[in-house]
TORVOVO-982504 format. One record per residue: x, y, z of N, C-alpha, C, O in turn; residue in three letters. Coordinates in steps of 0.05 Angstrom, whole numbers, padded with zeros to 5 digits, always signed. Last residue first. Example, Ala and Ser with C-alpha at 12.3 -4.5 7.8 and 13.67 -1.06 7.14 Angstrom:
% TORVOVO-982504
+00257-00045+00142+00273-00021+00143+00258+00001+00157+00268+00023+00161SER;+00264-00114+00156+00246-00090+00156+00264-00066+00156+00285-00066+00169ALA;
% end
This chain:
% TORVOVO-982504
-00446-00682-00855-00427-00690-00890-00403-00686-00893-00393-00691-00914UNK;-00481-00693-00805-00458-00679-00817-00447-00703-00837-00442-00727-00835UNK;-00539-00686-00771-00524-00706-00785-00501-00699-00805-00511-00700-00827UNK;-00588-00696-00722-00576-00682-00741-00539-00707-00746-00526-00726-00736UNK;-00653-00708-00707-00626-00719-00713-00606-00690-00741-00609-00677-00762UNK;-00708-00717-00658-00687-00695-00687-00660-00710-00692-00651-00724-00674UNK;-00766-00740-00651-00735-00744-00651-00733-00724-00666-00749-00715-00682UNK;-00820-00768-00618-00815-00750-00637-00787-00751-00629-00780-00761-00608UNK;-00832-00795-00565-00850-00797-00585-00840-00785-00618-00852-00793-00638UNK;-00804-00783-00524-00781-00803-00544-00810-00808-00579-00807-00819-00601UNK;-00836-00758-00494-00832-00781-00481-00818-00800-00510-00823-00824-00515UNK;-00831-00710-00526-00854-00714-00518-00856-00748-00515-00872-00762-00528UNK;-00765-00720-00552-00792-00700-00551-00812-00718-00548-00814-00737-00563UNK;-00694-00724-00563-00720-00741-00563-00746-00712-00551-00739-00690-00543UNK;-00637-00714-00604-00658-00708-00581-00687-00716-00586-00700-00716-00607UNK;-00571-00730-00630-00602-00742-00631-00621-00726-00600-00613-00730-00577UNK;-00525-00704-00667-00535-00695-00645-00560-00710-00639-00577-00696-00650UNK;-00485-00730-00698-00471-00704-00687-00494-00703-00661-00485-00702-00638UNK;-00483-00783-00744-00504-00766-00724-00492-00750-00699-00492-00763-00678UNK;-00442-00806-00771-00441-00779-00765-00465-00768-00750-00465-00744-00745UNK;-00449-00864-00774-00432-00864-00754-00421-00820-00747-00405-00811-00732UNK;-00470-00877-00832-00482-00878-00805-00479-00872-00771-00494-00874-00753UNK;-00444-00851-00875-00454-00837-00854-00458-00842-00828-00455-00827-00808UNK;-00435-00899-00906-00410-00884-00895-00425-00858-00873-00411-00848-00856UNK;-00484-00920-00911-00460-00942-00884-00441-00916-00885-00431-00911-00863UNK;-00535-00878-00914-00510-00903-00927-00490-00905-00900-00486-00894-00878UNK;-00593-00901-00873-00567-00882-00880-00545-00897-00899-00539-00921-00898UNK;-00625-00928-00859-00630-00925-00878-00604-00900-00885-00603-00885-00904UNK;-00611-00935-00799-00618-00955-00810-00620-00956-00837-00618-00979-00847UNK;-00609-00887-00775-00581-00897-00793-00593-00922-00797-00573-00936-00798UNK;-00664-00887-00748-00657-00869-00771-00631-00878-00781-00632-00875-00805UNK;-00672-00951-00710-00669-00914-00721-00661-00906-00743-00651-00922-00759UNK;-00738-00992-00724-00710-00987-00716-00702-00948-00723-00715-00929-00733UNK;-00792-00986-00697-00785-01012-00700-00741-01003-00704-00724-01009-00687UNK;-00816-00930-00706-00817-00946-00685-00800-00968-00677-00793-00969-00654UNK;-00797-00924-00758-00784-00913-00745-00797-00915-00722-00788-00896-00708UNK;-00839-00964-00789-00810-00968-00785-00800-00955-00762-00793-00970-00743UNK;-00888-00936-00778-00887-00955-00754-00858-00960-00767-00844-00960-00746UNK;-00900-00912-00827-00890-00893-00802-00883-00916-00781-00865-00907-00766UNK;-00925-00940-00871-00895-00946-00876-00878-00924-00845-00853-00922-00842UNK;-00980-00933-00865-00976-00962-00869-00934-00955-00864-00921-00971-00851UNK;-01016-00887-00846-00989-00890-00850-00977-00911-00850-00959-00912-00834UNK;-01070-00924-00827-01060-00893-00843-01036-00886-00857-01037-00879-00880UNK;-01049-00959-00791-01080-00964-00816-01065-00943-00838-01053-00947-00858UNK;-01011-00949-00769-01009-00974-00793-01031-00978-00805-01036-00994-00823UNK;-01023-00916-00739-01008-00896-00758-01004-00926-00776-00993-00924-00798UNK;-01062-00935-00705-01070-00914-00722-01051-00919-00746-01059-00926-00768UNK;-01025-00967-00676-01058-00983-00703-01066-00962-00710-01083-00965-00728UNK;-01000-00933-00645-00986-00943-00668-01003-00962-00683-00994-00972-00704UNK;-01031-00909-00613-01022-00896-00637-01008-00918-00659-01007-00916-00683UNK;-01038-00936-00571-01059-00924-00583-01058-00913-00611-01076-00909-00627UNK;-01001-00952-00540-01001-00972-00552-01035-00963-00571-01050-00980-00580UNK;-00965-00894-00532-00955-00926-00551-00964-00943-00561-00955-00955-00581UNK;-00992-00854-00511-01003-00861-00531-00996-00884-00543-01009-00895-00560UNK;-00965-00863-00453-01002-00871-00463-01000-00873-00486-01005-00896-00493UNK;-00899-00886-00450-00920-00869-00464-00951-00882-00464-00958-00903-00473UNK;-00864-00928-00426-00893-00919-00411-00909-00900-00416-00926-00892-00400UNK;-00832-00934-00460-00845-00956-00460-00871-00949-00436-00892-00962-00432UNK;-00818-00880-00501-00817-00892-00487-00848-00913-00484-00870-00912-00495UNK;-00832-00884-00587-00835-00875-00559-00832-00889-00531-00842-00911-00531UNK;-00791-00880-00633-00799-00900-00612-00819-00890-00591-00808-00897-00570UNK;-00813-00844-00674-00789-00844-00656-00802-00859-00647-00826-00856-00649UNK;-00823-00776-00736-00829-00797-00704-00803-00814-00701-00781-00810-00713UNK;-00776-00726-00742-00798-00745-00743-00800-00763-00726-00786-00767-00707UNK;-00722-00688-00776-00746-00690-00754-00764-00706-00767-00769-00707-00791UNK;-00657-00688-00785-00681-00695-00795-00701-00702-00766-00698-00716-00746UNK;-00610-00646-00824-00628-00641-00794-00653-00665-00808-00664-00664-00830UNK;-00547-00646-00845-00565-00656-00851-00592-00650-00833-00575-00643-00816UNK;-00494-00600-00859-00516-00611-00838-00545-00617-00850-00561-00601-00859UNK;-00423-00582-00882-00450-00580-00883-00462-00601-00859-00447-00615-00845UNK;-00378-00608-00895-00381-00600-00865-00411-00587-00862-00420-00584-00840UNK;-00390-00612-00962-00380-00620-00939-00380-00611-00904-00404-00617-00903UNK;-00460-00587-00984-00425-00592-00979-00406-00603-00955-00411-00600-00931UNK;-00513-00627-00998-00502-00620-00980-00468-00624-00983-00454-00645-00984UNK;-00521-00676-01031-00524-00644-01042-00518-00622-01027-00518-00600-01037UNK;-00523-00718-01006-00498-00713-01038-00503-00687-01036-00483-00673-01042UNK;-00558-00724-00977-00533-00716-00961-00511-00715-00990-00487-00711-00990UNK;-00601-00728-01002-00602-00708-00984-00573-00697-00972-00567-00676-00962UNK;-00590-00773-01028-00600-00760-01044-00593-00734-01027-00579-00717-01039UNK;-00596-00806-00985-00577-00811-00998-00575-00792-01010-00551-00784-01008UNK;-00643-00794-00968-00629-00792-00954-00609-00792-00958-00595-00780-00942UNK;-00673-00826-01021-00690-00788-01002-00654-00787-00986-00639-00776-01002UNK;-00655-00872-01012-00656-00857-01038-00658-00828-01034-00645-00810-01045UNK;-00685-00895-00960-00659-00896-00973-00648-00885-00988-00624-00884-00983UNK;-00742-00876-00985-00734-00867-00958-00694-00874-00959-00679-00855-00958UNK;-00756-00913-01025-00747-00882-01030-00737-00866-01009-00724-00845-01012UNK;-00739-00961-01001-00728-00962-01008-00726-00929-01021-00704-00918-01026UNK;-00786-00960-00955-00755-00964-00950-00740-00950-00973-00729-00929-00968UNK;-00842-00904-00967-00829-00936-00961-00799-00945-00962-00787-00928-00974UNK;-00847-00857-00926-00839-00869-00944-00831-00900-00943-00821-00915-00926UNK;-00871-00820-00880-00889-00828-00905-00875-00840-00917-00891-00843-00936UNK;-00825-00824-00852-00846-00836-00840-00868-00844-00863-00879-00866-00865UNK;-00790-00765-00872-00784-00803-00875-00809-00824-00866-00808-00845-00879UNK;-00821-00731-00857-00814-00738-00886-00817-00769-00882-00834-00786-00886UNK;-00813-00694-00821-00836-00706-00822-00842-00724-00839-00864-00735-00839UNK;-00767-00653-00856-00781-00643-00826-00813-00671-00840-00827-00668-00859UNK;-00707-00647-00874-00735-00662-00874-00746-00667-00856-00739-00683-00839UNK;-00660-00601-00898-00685-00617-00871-00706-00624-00891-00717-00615-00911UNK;-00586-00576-00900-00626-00588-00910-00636-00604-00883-00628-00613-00861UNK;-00533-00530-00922-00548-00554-00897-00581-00556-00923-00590-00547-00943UNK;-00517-00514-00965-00497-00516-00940-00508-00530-00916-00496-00538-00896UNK;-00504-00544-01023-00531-00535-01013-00503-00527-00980-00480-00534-00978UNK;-00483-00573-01067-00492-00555-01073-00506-00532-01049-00516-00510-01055UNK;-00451-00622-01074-00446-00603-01048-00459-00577-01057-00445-00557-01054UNK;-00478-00634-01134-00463-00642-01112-00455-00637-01103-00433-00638-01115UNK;-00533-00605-01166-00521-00615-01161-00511-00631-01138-00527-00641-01122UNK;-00603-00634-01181-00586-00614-01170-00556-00630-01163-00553-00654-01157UNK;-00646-00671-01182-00636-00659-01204-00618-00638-01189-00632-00617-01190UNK;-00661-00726-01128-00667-00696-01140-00645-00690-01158-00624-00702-01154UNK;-00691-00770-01121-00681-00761-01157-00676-00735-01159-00681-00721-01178UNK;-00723-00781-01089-00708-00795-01082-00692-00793-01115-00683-00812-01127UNK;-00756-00729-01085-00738-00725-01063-00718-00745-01074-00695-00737-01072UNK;-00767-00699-01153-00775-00728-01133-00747-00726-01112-00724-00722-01119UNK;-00789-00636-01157-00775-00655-01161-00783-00681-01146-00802-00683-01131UNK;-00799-00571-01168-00816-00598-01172-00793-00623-01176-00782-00625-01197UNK;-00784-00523-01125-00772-00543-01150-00790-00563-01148-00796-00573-01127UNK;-00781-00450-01104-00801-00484-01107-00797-00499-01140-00802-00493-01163UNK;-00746-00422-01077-00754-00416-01100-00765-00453-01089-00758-00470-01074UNK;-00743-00355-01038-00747-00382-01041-00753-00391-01066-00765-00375-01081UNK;-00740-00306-01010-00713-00311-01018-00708-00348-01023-00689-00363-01018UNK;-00811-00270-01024-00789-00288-00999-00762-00304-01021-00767-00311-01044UNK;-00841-00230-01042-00807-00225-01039-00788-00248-01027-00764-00248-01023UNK;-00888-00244-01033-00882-00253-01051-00850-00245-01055-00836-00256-01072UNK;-00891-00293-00972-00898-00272-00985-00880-00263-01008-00857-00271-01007UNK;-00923-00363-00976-00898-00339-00979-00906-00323-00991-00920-00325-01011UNK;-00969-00396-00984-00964-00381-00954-00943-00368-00950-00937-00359-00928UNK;-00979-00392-01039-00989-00380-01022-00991-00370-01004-01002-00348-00999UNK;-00933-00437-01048-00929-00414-01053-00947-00390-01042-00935-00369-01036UNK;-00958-00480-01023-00933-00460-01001-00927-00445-01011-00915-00428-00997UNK;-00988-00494-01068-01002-00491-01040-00983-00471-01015-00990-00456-00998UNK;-00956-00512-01096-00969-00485-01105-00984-00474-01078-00990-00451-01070UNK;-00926-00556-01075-00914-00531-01079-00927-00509-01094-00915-00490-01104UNK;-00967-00581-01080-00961-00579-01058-00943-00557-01056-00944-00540-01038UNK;-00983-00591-01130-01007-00584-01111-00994-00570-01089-01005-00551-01078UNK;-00934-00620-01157-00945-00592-01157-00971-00582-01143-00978-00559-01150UNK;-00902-00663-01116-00927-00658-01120-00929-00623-01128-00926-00605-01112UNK;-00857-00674-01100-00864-00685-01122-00889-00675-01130-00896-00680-01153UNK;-00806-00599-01078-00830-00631-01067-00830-00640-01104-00818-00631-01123UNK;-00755-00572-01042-00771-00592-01068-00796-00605-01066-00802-00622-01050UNK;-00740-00498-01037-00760-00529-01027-00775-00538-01047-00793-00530-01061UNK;-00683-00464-01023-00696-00477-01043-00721-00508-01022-00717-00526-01006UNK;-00664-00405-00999-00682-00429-00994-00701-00446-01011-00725-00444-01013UNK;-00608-00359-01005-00630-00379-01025-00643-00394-01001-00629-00394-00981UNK;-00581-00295-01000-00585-00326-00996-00602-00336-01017-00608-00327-01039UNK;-00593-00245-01001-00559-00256-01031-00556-00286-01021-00538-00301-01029UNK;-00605-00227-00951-00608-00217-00969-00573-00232-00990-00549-00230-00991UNK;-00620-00283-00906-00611-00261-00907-00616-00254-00940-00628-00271-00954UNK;-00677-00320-00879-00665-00325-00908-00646-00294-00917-00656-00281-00935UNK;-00707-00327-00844-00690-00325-00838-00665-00324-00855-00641-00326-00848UNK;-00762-00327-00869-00755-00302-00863-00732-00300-00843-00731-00281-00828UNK;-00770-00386-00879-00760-00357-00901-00745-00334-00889-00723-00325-00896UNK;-00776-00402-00833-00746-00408-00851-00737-00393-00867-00714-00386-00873UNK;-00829-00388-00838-00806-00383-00815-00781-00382-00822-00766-00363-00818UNK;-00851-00409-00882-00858-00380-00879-00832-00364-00853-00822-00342-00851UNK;-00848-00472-00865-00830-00458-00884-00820-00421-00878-00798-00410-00874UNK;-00868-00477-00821-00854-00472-00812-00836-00457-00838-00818-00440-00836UNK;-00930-00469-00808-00916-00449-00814-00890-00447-00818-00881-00424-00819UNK;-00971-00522-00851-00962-00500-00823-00948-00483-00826-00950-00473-00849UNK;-00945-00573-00892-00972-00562-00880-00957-00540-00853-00935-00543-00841UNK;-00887-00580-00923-00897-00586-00892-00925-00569-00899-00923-00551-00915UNK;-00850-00604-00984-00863-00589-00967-00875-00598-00943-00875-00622-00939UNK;-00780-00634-01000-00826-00636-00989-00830-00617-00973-00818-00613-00952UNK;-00730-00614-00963-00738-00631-00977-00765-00642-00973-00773-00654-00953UNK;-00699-00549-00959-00715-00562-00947-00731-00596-00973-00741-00593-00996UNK;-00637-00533-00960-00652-00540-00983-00671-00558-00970-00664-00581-00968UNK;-00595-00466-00971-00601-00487-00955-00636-00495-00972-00652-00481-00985UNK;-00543-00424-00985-00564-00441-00994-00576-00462-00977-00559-00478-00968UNK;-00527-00367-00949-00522-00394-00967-00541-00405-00987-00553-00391-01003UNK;-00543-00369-00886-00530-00357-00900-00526-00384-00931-00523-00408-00932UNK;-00598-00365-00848-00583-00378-00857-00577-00371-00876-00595-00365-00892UNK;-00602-00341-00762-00600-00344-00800-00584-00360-00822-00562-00367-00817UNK;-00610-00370-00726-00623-00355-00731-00629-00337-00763-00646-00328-00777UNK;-00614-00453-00738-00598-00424-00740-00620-00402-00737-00643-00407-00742UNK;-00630-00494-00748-00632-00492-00767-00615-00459-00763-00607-00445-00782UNK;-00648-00515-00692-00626-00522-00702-00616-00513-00731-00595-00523-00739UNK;-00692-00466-00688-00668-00476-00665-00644-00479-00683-00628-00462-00690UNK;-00723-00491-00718-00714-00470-00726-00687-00471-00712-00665-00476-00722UNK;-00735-00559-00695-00723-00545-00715-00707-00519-00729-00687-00521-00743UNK;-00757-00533-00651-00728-00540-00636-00713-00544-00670-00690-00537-00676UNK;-00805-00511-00669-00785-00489-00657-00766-00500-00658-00748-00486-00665UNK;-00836-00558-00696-00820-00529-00703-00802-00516-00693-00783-00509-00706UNK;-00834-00580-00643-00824-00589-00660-00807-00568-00674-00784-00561-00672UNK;-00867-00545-00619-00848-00554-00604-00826-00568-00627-00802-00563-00625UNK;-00916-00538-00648-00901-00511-00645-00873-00515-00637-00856-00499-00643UNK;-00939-00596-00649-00925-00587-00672-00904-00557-00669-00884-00552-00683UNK;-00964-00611-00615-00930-00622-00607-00918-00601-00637-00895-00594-00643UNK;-01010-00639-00608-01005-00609-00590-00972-00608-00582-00959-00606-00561UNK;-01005-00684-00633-01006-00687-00604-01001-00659-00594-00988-00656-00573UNK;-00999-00679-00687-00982-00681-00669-00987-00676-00645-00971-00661-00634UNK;-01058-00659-00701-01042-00690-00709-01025-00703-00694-01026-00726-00686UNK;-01057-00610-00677-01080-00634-00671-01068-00654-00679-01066-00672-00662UNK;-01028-00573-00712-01020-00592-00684-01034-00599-00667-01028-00598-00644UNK;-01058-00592-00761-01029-00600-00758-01011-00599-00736-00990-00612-00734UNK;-01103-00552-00744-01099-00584-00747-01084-00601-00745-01087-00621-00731UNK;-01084-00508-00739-01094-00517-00705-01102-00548-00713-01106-00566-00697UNK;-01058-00487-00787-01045-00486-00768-01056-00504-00742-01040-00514-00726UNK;-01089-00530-00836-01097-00510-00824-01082-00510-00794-01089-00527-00777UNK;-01084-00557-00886-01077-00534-00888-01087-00517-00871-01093-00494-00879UNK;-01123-00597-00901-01103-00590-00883-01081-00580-00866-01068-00587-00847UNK;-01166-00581-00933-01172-00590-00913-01157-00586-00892-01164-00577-00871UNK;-01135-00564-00983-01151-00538-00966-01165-00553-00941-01176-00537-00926UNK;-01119-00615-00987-01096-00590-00984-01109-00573-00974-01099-00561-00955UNK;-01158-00644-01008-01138-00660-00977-01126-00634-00968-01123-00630-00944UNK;-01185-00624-01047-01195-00616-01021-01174-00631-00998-01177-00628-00974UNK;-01139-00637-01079-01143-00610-01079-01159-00606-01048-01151-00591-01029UNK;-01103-00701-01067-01129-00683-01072-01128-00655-01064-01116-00648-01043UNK;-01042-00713-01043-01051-00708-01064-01082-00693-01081-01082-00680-01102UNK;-01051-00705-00984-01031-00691-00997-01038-00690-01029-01040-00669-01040UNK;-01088-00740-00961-01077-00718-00949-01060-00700-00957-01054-00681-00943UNK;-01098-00781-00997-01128-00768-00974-01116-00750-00962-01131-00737-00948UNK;-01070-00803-01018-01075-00779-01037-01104-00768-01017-01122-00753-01022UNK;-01034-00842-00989-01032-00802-00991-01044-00789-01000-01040-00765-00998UNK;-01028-00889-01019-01034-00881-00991-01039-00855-00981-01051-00852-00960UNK;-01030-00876-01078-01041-00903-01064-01050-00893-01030-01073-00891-01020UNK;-01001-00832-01088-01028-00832-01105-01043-00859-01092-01067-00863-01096UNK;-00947-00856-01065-00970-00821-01054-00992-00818-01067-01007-00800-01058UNK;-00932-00886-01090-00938-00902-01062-00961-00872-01049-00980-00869-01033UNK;-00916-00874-01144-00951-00893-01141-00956-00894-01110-00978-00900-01101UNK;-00905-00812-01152-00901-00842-01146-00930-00858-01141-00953-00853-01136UNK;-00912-00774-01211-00919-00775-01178-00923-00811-01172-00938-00829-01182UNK;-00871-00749-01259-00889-00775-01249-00894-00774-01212-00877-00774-01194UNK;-00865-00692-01284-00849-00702-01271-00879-00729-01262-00903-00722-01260UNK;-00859-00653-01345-00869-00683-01337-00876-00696-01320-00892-00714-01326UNK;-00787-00645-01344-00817-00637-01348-00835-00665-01344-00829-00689-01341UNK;-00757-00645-01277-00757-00660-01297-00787-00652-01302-00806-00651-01286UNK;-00722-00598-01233-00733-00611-01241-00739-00623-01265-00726-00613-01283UNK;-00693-00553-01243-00718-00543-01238-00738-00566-01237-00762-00562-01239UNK;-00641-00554-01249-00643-00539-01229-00678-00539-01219-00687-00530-01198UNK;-00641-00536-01316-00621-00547-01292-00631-00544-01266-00629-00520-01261UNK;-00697-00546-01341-00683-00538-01345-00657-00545-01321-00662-00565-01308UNK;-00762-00561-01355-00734-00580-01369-00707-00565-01363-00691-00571-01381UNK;-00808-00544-01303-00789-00533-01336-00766-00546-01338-00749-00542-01321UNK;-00843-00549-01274-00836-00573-01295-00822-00563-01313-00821-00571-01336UNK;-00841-00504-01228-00864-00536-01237-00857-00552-01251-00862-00574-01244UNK;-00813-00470-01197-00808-00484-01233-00819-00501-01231-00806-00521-01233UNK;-00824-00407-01172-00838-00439-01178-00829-00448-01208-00834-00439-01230UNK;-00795-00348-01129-00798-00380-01169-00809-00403-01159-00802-00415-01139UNK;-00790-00295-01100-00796-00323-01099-00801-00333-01127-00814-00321-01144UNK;
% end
């Protein structure tokens, strides 16, 4: 396993790298502070958040992510839980699993939860800038992602996600979702997630090719809904 925190070099991110103003404004109670990370960083919290939904999630992820993955494949931001530590260890011998995030907190924090042989390397980068090449990768995920972002890095993250992916490659993106119209939580959750998550109520309001470039929008290969449409996967071919 490598952590390039900030080394000026191909591949490793930009020295220096600037943490956006929208994650030091709205995020830094869960991702940016040292105690947000040892706060949340705890398997039975993270599926306290998700509605006792997180193992389900995970799994239909791994699911789609293969029993193994050959290649390169390139998770975008880290996750709280287990799913990286899973991904790893589906990582054959002469693969890669590269995972970017913006935050060096966050990628020192998952270096922890890999053990130290895992077939991963942690890039400090900005999802909506990543430094890597073009068809570089053979699939990626953003597991939870898009919900924290405001439009226009969420456009940029996605855009960004599907350049680096080779052709016939697979995009996978998990996150919230409309929920049906006779979910309990619909009308409980969503003054949560706009106190808290001021930019999660989009993907209430319209779907995921909403922020896709126009030449994609028309490749979602597979959409499945979870826990009454509360949660979505989408997958998505290059």
């Amino acid at each position: 396993m490598s952590f390039a925190a900030s080394t000026p070099a191909a591949g490793t991110g930009k020295a220096g790298l600037r943490i956006p103003d929208y994650l030091n404004e709205v995020y830094w109670w869960t991702y940016v502070h040292p105690r947000a990370v040892r706060f949340f960083e705890r398997q039975w919290l993270v599926n306290l958040i998700l509605w006792g939904k997180y193992v389900t999630m995970r799994d239909a992820t791994l699911a789609e992510m293969g029993d193994s993955l050959p290649g390169r494949t390139l998770q975008v931001a880290c996750a709280y839980g287990n799913l990286t530590p899973q991904l790893a260890a589906r990582v054959p011998e002469g693969s890669q699993l590269d995972v970017v995030d913006v935050l060096p907190i966050q990628l020192e924090n998952l270096q922890r939860k890999l053990p130290a042989d895992a077939r991963v390397s942690l890039l400090a980068m900005d999802s909506s800038d990543l430094q890597l090449p073009d068809a570089s990768y053979d699939r990626a995920l953003l597991f939870f992602l898009l919900h924290e972002m405001p439009v226009p890095v969420r456009e940029a993250t996605l855009r960004e996600a599907l350049r680096v992916v080779k052709p016939g490659g697979k995009l996978v993106v998990v996150d919230f979702a409309r929920p049906a119209a006779w979910h309990p939580l619909k009308y409980l959750w969503h003054p949560v997630l706009t106190r808290l998550e001021p930019f999660a109520p989009d993907l209430w309001t319209w779907p995921v090719e909403t922020w896709l470039p126009v030449t994609h929008r028309n490749r979602i290969v597979s959409r499945s809904g979870y826990f009454g449409g509360f949660y979505q996967k989408l997958v998505i071919t290059v």
